[in-house]
C-alpha positions as CSV (number, residue, x, y, z in Angstrom):
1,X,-128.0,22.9,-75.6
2,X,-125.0,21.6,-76.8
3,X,-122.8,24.3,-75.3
4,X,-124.3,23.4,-72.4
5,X,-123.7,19.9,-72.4
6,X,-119.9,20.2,-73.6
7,X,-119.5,23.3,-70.9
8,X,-121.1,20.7,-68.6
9,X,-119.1,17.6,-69.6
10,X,-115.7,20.2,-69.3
11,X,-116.3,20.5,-66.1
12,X,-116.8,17.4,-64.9
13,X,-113.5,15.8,-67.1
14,X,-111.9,18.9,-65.0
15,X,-113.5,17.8,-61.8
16,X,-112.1,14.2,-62.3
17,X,-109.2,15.4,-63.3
18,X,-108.5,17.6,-60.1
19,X,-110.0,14.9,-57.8
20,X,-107.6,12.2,-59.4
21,X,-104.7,14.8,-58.8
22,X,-106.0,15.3,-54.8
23,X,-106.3,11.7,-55.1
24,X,-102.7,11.0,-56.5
25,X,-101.0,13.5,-54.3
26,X,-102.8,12.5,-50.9
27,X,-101.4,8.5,-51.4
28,X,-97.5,10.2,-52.2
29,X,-97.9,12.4,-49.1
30,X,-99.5,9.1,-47.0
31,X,-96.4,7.3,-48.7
32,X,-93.6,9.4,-48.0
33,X,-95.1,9.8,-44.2
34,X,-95.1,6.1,-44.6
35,X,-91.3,5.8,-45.5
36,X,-90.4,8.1,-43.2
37,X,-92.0,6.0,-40.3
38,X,-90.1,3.0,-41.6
39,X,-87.1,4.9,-41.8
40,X,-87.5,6.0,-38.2
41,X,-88.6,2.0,-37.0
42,X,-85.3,1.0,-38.8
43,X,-83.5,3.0,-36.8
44,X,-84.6,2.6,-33.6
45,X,-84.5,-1.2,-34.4
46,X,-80.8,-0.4,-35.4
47,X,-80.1,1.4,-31.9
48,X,-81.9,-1.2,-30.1
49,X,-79.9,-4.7,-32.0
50,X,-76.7,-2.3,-30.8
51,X,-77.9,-2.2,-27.2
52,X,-78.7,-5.8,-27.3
53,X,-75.4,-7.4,-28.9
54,X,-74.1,-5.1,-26.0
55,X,-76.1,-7.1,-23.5
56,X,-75.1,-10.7,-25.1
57,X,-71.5,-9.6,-25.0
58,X,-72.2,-8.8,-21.2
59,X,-74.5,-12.3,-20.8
60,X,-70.9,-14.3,-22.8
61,X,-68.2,-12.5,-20.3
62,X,-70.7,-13.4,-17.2
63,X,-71.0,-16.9,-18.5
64,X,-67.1,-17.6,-19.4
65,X,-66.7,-15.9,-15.6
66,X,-69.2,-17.8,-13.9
67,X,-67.8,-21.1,-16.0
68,X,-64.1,-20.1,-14.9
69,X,-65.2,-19.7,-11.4
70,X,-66.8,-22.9,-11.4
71,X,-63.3,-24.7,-12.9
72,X,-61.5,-22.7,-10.2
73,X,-63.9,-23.9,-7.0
74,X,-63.7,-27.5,-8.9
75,X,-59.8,-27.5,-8.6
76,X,-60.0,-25.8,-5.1
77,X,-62.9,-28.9,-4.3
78,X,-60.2,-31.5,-5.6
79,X,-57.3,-29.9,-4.0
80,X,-59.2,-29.8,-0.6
81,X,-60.2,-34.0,-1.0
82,X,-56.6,-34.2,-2.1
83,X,-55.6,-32.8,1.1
84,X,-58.4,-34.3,3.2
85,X,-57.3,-37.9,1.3
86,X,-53.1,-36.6,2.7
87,X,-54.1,-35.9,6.1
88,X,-56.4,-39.1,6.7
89,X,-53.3,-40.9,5.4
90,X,-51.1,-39.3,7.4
91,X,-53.3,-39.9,10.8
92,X,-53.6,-43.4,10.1
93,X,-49.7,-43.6,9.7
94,X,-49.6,-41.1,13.0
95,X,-52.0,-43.3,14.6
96,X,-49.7,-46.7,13.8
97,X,-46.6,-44.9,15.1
98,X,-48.1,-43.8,18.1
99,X,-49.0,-47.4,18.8
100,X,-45.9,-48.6,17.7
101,X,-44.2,-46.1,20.6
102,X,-47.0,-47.3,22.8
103,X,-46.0,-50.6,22.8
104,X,-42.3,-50.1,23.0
105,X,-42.6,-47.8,25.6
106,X,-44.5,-51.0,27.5
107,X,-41.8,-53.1,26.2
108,X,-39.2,-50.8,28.0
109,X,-41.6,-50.4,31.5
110,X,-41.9,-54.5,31.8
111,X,-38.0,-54.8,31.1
112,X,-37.3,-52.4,33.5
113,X,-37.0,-53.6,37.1
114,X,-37.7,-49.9,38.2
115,X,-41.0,-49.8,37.4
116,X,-43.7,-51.0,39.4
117,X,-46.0,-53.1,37.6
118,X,-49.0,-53.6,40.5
119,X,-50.2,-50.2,38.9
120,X,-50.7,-52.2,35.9
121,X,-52.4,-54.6,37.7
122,X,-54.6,-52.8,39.6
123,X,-55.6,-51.1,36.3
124,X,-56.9,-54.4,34.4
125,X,-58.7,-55.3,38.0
126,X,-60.2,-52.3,38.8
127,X,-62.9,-50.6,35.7
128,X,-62.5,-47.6,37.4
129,X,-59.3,-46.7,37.1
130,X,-59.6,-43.1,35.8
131,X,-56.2,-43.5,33.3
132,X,-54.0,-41.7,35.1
133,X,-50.3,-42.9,35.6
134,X,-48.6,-41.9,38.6
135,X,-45.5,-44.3,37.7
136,X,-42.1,-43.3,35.5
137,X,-44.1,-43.5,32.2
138,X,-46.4,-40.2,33.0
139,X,-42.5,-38.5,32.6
140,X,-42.3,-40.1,28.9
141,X,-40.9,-43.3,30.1
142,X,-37.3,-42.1,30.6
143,X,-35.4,-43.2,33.3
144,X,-32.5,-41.4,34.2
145,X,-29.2,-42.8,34.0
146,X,-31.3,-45.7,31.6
147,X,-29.7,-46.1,28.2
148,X,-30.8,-48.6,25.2
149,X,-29.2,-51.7,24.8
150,X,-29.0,-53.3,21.3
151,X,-32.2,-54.8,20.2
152,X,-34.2,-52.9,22.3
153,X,-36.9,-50.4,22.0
154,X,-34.8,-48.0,20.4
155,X,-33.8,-50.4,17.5
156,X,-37.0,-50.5,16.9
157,X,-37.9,-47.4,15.9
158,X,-40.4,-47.6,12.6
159,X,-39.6,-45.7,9.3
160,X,-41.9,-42.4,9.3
161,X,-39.8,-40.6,6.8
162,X,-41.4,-41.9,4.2
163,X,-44.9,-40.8,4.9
C-alpha cells in the first residue's frame, strides 16, 4: 500500500500543481485583457481631453468676441449719448437764436411804419386767430427798398459760430 499511497499523493502534488499553473495563467491572461482595456480607456480619454481643449479654445475666442462686441456697442452706446448730449445742445442754442430773430424781426415790424400793426392786435383780442400772417413778415420780414440802420436789428445779430 505504500506505492499506492505515494502513486496517490503524485498525483495529487501533480494535480495542484497543474491547477495552480491554470490558476496562474488565467489571472496573467485576465491581467493583460485588463491592461489592454486601460490602455484602450487611456486613449479614448486622450482623444476625448483633445476634442475638449478644442471646445474651450472655441468657448475663449466666443467669449473674447462676445466681450469685444460688448466694448464696441458700449462705445457705439456713448458715442450715440455723446451725440444725443450735441444735438440737445445744439437745439437749445437753435431754439435761443430762433427767438432771438423772433424778436428782432418784431423789433424791425413795430419800427417800421409799413407794417400794419391792427393784425397784431386783433391777434392778442381774438383766441382764435389761427396763426397765420397775412402782413410783410409771412415774406421773412423784408421790405424792399428797407435797409438796416446802425443799431438796429442787424447789429444785433447773436454769435452762433461758436456752437
Amino acid at each position: 500500500m505504500d506505492s499506492n499511497v505515494i502513486v496517490w499523493i503524485v498525483v495529487a502534488v501533480v494535480a495542484i500543481i497543474v491547477i495552480a499553473l491554470i490558476v496562474v495563467a488565467a489571472k496573467k491572461s485576465r491581467d493583460k485583457r485588463r491592461a489592454q482595456e486601460a490602455d484602450r480607456i487611456r486613449e479614448e480619454v486622450h482623444h476625448d481631453s483633445q476634442r475638449v481643449q478644442r471646445q474651450a479654445a472655441l468657448v475663449e475666442e466666443t467669449e473674447a468676441k462676445a466681450r469685444a462686441a460688448k466694448a464696441e456697442a458700449d462705445a457705439k452706446a456713448a458715442e450715440a449719448a455723446r451725440l444725443a448730449d450735441t444735438a440737445a445742445g445744439r437745439r437749445d442754442a437753435l431754439t435761443s437764436s430762433q427767438q432771438h430773430i423772433d424778436a428782432r424781426r418784431e423789433h424791425a415790424d413795430k419800427l417800421d411804419p409799413r407794417v400794419d400793426h391792427r393784425a397784431d392786435d386783433a391777434r392778442a383780442v381774438d383766441p382764435r386767430a389761427d396763426g397765420r400772417v397775412d402782413d410783410v413778415r409771412a415774406e421773412g420780414g423784408r421790405h424792399e427798398g428797407h435797409r438796416a440802420a446802425p443799431g438796429d436789428a442787424q447789429t444785433m445779430r447773436p454769435d452762433v459760430t461758436q456752437r
